[in-house]
N, CA and C atoms as an extended XYZ file, in Angstrom:
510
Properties=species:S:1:pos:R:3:atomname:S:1:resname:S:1:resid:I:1 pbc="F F F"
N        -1.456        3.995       16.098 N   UNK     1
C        -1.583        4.332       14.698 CA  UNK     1
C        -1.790        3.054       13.898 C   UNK     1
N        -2.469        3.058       13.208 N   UNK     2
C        -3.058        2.112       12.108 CA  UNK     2
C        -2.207        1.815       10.792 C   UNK     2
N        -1.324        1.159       10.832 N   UNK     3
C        -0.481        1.086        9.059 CA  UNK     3
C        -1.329        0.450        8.071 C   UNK     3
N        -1.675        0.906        7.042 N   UNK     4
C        -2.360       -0.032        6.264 CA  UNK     4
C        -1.547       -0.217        5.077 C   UNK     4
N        -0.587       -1.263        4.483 N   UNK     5
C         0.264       -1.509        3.463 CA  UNK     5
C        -0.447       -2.501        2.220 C   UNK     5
N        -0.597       -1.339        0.816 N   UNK     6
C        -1.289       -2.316       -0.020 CA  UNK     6
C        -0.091       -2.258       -1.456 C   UNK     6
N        -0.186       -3.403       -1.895 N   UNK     7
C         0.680       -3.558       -2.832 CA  UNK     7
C         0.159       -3.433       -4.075 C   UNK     7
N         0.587       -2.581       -4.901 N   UNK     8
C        -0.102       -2.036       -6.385 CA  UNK     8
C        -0.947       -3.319       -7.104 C   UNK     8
N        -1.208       -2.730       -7.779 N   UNK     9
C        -2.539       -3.919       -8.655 CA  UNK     9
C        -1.548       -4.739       -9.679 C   UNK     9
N        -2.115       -5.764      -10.259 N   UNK    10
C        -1.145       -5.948      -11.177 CA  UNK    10
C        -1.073       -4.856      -12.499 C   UNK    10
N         0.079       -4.911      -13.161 N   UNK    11
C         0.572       -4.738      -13.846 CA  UNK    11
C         0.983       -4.475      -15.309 C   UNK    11
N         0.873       -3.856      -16.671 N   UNK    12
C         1.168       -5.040      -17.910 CA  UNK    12
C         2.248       -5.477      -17.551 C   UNK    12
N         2.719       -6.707      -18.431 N   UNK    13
C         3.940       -6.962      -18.071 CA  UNK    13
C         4.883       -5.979      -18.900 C   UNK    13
N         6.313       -5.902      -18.690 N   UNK    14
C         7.290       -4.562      -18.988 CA  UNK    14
C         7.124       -5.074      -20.651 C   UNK    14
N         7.472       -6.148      -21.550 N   UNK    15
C         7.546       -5.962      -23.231 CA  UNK    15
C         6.172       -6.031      -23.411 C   UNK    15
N         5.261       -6.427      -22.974 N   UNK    16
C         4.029       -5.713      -23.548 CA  UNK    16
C         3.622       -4.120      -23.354 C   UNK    16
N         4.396       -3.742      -22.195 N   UNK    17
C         4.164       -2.062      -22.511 CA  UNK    17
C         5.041       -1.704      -23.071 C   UNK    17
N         6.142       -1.966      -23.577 N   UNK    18
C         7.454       -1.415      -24.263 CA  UNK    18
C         7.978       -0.159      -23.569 C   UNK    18
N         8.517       -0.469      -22.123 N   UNK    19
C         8.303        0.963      -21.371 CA  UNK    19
C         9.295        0.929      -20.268 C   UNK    19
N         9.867        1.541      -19.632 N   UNK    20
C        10.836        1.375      -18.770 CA  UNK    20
C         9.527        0.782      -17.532 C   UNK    20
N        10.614       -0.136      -16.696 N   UNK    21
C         9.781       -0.856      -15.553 CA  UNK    21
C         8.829       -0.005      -14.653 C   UNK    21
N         9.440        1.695      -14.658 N   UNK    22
C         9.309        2.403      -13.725 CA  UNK    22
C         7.654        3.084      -14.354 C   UNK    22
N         7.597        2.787      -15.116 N   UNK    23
C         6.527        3.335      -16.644 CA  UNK    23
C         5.496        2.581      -16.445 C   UNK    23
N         5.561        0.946      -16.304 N   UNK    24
C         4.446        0.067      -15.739 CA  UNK    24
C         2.750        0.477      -15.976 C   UNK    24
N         2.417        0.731      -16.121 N   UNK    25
C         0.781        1.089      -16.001 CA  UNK    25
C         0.075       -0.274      -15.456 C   UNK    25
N        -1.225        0.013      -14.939 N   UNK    26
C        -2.193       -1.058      -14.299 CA  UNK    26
C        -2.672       -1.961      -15.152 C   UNK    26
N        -2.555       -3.172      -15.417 N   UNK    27
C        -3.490       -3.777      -16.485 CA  UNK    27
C        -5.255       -3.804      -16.513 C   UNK    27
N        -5.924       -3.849      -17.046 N   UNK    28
C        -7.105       -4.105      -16.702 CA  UNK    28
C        -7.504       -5.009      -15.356 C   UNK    28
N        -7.064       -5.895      -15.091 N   UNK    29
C        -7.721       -6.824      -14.263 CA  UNK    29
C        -6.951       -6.271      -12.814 C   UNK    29
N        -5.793       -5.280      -12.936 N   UNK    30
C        -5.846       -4.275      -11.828 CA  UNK    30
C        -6.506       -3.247      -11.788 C   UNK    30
N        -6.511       -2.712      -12.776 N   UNK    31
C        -7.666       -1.397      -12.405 CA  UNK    31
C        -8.638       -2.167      -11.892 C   UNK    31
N        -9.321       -3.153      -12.666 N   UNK    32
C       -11.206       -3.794      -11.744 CA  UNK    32
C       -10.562       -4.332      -10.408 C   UNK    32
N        -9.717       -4.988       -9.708 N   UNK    33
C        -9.200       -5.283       -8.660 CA  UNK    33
C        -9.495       -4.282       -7.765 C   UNK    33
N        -8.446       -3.049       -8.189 N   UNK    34
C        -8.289       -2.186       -6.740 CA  UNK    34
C       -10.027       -1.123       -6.911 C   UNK    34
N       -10.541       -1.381       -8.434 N   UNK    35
C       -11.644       -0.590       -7.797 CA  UNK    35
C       -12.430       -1.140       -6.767 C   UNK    35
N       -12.752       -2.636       -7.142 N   UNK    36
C       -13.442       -3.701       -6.359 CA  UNK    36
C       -12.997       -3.381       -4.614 C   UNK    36
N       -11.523       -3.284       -4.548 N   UNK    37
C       -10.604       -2.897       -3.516 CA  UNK    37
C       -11.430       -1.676       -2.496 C   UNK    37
N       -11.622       -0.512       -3.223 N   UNK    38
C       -12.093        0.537       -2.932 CA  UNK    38
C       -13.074        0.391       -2.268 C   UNK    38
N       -14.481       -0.157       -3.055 N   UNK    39
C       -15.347       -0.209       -2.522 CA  UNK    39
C       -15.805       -0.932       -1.749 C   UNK    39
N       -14.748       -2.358       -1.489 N   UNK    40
C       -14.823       -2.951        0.075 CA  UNK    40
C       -14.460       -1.779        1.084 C   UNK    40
N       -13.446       -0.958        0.918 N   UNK    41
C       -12.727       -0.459        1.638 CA  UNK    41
C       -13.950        0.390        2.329 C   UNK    41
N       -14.672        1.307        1.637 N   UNK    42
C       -15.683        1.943        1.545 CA  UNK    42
C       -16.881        1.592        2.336 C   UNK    42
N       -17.213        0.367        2.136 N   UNK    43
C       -18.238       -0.619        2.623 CA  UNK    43
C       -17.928       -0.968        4.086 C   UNK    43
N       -16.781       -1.687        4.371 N   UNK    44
C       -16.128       -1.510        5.407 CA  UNK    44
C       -15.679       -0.399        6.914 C   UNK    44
N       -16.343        1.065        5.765 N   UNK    45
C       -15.979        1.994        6.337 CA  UNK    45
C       -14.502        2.269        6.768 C   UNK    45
N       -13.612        2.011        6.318 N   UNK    46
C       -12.198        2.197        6.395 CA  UNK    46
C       -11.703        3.574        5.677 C   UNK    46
N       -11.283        4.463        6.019 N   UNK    47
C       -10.867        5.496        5.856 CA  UNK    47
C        -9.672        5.448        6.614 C   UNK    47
N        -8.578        6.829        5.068 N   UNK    48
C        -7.321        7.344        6.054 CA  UNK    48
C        -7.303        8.760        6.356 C   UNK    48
N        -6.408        9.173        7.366 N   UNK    49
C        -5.897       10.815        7.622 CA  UNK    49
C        -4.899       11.088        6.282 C   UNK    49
N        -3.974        9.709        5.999 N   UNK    50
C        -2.990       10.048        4.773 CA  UNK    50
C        -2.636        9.132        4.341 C   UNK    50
N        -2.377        9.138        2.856 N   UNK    51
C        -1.939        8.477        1.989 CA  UNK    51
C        -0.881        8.798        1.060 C   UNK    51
N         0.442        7.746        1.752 N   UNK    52
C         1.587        7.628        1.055 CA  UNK    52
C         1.848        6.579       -0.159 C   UNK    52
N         1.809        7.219       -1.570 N   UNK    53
C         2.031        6.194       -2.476 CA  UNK    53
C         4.018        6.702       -3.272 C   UNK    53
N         4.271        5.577       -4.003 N   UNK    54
C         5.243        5.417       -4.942 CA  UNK    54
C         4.977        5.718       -5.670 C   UNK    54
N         6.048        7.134       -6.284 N   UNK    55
C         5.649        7.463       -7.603 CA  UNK    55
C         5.630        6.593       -8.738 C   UNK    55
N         5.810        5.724       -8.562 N   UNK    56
C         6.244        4.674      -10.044 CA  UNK    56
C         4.470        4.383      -10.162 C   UNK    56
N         4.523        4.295      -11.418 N   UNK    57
C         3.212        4.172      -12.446 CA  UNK    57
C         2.336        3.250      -12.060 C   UNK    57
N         2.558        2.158      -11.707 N   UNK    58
C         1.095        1.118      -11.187 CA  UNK    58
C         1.119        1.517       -9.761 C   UNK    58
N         1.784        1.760       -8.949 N   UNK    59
C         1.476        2.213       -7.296 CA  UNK    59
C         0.801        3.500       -7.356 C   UNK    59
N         1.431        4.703       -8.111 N   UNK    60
C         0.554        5.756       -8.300 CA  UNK    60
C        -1.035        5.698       -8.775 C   UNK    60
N        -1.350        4.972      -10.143 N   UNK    61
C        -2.511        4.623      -10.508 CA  UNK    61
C        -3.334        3.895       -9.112 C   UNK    61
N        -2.975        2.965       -8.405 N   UNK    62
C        -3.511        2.290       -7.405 CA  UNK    62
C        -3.924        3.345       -6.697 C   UNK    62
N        -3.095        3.924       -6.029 N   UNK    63
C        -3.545        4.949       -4.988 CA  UNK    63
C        -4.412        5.908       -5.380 C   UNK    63
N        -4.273        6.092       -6.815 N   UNK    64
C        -5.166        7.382       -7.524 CA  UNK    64
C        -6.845        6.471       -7.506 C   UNK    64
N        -7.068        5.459       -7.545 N   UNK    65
C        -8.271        4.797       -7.639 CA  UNK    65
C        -8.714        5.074       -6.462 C   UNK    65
N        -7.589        4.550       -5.015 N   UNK    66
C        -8.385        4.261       -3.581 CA  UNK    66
C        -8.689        5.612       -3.409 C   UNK    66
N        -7.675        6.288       -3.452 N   UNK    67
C        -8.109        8.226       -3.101 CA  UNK    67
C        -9.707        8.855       -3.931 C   UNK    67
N        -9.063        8.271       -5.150 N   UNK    68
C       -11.082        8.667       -5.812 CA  UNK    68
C       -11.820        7.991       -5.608 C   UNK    68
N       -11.916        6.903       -5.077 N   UNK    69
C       -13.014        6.165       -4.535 CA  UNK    69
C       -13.426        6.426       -3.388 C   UNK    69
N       -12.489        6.926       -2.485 N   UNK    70
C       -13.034        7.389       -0.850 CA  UNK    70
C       -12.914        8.852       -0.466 C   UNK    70
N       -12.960        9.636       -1.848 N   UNK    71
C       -12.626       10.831       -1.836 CA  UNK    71
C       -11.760       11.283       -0.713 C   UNK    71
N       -10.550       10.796       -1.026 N   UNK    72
C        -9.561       11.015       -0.441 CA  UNK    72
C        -8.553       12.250       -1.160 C   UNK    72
N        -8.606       12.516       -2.324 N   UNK    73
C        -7.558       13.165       -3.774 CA  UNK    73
C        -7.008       14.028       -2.397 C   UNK    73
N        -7.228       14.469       -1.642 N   UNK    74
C        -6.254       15.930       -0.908 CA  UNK    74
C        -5.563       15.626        0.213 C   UNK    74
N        -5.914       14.067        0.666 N   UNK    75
C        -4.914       13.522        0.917 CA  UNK    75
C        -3.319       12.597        0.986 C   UNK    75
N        -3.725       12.722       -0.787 N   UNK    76
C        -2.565       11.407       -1.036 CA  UNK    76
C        -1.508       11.965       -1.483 C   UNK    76
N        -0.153       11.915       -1.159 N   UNK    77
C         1.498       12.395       -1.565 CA  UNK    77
C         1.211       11.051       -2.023 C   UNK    77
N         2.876       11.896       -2.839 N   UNK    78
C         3.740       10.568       -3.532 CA  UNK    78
C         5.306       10.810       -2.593 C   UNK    78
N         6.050        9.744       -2.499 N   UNK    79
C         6.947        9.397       -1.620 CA  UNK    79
C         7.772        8.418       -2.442 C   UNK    79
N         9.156        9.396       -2.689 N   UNK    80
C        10.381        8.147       -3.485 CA  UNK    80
C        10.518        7.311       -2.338 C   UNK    80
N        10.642        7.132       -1.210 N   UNK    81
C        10.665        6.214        0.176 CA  UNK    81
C         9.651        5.105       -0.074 C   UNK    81
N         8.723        4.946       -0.688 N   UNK    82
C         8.122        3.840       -1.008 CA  UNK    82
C         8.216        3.188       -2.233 C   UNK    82
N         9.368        3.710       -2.933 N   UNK    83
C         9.753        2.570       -4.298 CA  UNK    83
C        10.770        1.512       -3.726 C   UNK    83
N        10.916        0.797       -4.754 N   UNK    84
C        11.845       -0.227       -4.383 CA  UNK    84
C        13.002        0.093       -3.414 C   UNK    84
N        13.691        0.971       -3.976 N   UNK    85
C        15.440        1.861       -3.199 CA  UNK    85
C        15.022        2.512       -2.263 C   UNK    85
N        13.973        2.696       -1.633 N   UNK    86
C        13.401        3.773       -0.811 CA  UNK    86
C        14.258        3.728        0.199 C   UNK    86
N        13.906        4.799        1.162 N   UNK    87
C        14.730        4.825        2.610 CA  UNK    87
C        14.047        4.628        3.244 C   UNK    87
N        13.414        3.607        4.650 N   UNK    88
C        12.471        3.286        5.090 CA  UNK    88
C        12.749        4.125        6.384 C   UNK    88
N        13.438        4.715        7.100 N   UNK    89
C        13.884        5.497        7.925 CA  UNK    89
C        13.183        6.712        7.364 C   UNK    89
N        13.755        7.221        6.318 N   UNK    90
C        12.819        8.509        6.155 CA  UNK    90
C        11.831        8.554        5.814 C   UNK    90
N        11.269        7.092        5.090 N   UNK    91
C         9.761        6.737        4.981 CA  UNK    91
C         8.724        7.123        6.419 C   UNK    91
N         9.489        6.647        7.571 N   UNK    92
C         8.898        6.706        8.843 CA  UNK    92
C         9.179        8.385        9.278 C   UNK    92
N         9.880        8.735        9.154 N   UNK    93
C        10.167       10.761        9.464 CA  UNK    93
C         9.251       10.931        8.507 C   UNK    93
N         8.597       10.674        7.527 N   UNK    94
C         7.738       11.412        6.730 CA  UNK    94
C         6.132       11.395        7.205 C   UNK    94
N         6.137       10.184        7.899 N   UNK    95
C         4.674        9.413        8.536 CA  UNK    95
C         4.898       10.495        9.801 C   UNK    95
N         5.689       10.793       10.637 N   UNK    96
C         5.382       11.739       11.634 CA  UNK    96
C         5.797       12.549       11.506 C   UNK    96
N         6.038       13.273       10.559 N   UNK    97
C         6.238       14.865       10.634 CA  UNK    97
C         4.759       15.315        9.991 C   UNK    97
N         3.726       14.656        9.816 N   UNK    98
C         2.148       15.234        9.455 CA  UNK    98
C         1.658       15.559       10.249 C   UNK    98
N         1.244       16.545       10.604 N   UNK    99
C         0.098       17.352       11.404 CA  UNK    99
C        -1.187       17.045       11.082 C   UNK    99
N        -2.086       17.467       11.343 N   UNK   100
C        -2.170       16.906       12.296 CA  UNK   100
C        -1.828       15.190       12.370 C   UNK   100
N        -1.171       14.846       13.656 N   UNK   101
C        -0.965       13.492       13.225 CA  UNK   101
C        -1.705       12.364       12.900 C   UNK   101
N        -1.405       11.251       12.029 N   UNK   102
C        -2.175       10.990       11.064 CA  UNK   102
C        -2.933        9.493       12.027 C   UNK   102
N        -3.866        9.357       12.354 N   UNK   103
C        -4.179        7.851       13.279 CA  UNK   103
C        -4.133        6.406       12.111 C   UNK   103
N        -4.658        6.845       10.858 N   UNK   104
C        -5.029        5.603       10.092 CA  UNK   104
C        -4.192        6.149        8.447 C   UNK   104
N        -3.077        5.489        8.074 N   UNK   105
C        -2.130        5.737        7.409 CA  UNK   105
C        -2.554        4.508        6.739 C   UNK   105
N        -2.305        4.946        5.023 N   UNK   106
C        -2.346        3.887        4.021 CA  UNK   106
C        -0.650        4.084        2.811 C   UNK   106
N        -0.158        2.937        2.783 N   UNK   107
C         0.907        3.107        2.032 CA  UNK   107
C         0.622        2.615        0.996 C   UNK   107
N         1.516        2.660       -0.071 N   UNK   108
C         0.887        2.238       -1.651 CA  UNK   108
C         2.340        2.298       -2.065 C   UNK   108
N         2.372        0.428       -2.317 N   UNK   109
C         4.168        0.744       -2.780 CA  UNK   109
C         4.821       -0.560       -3.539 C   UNK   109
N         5.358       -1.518       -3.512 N   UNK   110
C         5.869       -2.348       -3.665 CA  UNK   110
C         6.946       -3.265       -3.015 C   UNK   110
N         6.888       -5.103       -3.641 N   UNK   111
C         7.984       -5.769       -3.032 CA  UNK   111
C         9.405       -5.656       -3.585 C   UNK   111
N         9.781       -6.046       -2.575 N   UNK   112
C        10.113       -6.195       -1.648 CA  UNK   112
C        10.246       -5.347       -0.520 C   UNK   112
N         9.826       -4.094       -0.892 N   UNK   113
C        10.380       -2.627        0.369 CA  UNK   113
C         9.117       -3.106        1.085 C   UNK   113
N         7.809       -3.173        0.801 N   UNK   114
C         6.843       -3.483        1.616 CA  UNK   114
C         6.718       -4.212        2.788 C   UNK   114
N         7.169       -6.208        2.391 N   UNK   115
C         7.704       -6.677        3.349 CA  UNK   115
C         8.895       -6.019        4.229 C   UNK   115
N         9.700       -5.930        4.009 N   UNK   116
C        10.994       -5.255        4.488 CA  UNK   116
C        10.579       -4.245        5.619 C   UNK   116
N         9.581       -3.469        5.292 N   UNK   117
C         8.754       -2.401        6.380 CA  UNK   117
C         8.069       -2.935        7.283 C   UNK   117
N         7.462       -3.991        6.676 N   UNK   118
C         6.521       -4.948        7.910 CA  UNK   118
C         7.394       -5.923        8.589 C   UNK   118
N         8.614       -6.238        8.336 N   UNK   119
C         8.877       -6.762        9.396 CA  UNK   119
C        10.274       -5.889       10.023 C   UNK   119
N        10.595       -4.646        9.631 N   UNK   120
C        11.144       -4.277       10.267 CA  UNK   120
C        10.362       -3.764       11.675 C   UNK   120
N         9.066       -3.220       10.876 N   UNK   121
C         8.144       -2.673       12.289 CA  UNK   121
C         7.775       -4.141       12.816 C   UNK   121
N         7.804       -5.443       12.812 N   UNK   122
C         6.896       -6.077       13.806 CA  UNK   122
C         8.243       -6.650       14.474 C   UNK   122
N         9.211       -7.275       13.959 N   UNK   123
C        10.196       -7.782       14.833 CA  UNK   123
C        11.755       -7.377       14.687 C   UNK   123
N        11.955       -5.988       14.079 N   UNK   124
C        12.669       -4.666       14.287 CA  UNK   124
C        14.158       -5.127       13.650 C   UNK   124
N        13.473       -5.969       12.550 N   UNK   125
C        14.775       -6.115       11.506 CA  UNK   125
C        14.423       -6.923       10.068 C   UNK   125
N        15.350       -7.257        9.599 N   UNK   126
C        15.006       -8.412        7.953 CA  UNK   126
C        14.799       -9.413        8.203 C   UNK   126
N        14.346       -9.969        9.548 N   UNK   127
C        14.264      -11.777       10.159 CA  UNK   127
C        12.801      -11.999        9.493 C   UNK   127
N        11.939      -11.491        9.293 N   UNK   128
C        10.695      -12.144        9.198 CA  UNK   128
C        10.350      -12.231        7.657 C   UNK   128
N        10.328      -12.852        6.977 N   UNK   129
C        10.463      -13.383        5.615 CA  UNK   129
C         8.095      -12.889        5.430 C   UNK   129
N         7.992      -12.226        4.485 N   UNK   130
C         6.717      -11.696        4.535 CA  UNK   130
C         6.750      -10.945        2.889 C   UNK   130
N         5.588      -11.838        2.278 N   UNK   131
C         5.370      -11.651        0.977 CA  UNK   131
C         3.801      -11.230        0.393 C   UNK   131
N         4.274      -10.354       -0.201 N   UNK   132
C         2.777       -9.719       -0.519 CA  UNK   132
C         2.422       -9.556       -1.877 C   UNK   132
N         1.225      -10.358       -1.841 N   UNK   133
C         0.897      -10.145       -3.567 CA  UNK   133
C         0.171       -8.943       -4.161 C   UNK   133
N         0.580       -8.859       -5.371 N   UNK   134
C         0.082       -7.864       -6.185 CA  UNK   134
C        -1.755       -7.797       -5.630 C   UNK   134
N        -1.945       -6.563       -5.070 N   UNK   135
C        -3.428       -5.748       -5.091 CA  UNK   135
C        -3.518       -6.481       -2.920 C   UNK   135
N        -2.506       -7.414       -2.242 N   UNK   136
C        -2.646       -7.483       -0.979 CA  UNK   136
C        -2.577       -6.437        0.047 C   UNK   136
N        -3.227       -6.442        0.807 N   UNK   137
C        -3.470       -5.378        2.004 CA  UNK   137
C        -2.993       -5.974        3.207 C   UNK   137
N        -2.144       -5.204        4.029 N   UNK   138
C        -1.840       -5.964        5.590 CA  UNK   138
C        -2.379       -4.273        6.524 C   UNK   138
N        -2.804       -4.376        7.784 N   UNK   139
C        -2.495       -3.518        8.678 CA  UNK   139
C        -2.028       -4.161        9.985 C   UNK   139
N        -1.551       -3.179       10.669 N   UNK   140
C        -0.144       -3.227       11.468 CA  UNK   140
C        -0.585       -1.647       12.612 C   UNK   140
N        -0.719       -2.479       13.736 N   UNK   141
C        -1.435       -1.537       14.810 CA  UNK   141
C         0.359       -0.956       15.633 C   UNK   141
N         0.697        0.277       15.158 N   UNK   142
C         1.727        0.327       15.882 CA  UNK   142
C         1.625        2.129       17.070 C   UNK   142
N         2.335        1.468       17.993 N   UNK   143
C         2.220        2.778       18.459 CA  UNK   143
C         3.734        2.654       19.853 C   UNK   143
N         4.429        3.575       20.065 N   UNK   144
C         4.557        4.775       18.623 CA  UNK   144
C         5.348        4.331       17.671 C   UNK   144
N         5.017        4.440       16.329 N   UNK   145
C         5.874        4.357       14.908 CA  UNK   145
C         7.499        4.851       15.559 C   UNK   145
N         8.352        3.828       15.038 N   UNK   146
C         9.264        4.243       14.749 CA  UNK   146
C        10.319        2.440       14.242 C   UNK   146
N        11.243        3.157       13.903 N   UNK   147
C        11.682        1.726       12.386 CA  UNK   147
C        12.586        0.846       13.358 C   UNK   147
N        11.425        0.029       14.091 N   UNK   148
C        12.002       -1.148       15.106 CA  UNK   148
C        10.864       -1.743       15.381 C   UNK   148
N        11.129       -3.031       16.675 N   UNK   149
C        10.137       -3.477       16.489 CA  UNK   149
C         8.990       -2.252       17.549 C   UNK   149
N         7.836       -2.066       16.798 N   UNK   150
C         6.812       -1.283       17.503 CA  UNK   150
C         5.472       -1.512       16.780 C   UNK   150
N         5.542       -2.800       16.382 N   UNK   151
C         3.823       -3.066       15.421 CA  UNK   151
C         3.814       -4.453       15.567 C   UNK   151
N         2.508       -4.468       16.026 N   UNK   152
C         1.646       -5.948       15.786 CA  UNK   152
C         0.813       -5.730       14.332 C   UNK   152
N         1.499       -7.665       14.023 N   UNK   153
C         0.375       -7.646       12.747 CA  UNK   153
C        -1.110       -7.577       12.965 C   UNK   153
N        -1.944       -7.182       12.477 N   UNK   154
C        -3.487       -7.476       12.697 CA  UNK   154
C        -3.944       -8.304       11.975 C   UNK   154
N        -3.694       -7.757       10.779 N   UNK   155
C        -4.182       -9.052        9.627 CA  UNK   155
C        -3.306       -8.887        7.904 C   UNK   155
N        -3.335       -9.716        7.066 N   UNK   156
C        -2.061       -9.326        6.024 CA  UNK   156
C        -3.842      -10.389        5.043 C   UNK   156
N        -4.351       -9.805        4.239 N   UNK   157
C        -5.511      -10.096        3.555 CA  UNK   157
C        -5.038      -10.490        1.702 C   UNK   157
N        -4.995      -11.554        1.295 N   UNK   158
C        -4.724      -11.468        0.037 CA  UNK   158
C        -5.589      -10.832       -0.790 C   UNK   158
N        -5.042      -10.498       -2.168 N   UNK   159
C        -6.856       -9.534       -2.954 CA  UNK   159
C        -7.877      -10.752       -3.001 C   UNK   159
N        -8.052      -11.744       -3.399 N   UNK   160
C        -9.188      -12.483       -3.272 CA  UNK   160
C       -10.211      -12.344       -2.484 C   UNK   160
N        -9.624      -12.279       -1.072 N   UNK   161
C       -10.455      -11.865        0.053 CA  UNK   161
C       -10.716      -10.164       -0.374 C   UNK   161
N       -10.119       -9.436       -0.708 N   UNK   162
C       -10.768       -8.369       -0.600 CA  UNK   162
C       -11.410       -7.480       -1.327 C   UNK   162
N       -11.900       -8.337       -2.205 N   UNK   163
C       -12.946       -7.657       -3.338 CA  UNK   163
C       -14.299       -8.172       -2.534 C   UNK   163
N       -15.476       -6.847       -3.048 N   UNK   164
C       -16.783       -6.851       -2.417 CA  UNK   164
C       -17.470       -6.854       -3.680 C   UNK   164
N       -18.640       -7.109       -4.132 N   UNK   165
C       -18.712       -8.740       -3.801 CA  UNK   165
C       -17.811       -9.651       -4.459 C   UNK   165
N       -17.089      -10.841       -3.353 N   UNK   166
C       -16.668      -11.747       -4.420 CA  UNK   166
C       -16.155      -11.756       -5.519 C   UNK   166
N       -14.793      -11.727       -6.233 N   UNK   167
C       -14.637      -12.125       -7.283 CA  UNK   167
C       -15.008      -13.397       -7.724 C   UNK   167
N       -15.945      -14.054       -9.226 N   UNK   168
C       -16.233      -15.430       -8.427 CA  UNK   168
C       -15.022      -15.808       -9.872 C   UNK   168
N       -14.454      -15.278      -10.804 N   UNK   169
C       -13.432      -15.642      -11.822 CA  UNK   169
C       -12.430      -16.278      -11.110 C   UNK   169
N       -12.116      -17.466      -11.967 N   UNK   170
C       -10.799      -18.104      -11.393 CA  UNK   170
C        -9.504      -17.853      -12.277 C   UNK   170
C-alpha cells in the first residue's frame, strides 16, 4: 500500500482571520500552491482509491482542491484521527476497514500528528524526529499497514519541488 502524507497549504495567520485556530482558512499563496500541487499530481499521473483529510479548515480546503482537481470528490472522508489530538491507531483501523481495499491512500492533515505517523510506521515509534512543511508531500510504501514499524520511506518532497511548472517566486 502506498501512504501518501501531505501537509495543508499555508494558512492566514490566526489574528488576521480573527477565528478560532480550528477556523484557519487557506491563504492565497496556499490555495495557488496546492492547486499547482494538483496538477503535478495529475501530470504525474498519481491517483488515490481514498482520501483521508482533517476536518479542520485549511486541511479540509487542501484536500477539497486535490479531490477537485483529480476528480476524486467521492472519494475523500474527513477523519478527527488526522487533527492534531487524533488517534493514530484508529487512524490506521480506518485505512483498513475500506473495501474495497484501498492500494494508493492520500492523507491530508497536520504537524506534528503527521510526522508522528511517519515515523511511527517507518521505525515503529517517536524515535525518528521528521518535519513537514506546510503544502509537503512524503509517500511511504508499507505493506501490511499496521501502527509499527511496517513502511519504508520513498521520498518526503518539499512544496517547491512540487509545483508543475516551477514556482520561479522567491
Amino acid at each position: 500500500m502506498k501512504i501518501y502524507l501531505l501537509r495543508h497549504g499555508e494558512a492566514v495567520d490566526g489574528t488576521e482571520a480573527r477565528c478560532k485556530d480550528s477556523d484557519r482558512p487557506l491563504a492565497a499563496k496556499g490555495i495557488q500552491r496546492t492547486r499547482q500541487l494538483a496538477h503535478t499530481l495529475g501530470h504525474l499521473e498519481i491517483s488515490f482509491d481514498l482520501i483521508l483529510s482533517s476536518p479542520l479548515t485549511r486541511a479540509r480546503e487542501t484536500a477539497e482542491i486535490i479531490a477537485r482537481s483529480l476528480k476524486l470528490e467521492g472519494h475523500l472522508i474527513f477523519s478527527e484521527h488526522l487533527t492534531p489530538s487524533g488517534d493514530l491507531q484508529r487512524l490506521i483501523d480506518q485505512i483498513l476497514i475500506v473495501r474495497p481495499p484501498a492500494e494508493n491512500v492520500l492523507l491530508v492533515g497536520h504537524e506534528p500528528q503527521l510526522g508522528n505517523l511517519i515515523s511511527h510506521l517507518c521505525v515503529g515509534g517517536p524515535g525518528l524526529a521528521v518535519a513537514m512543511k506546510k503544502g509537503a508531500l512524503c509517500r511511504l510504501d508499507a505493506t501490511p499497514l499496521s501502527l509499527a514499524k511496517c513502511a519504508v520511506l520513498d521520498w518526503l518532497l518539499p512544496p517547491r519541488l512540487l509545483t508543475f511548472p516551477p514556482d520561479k517566486r522567491k
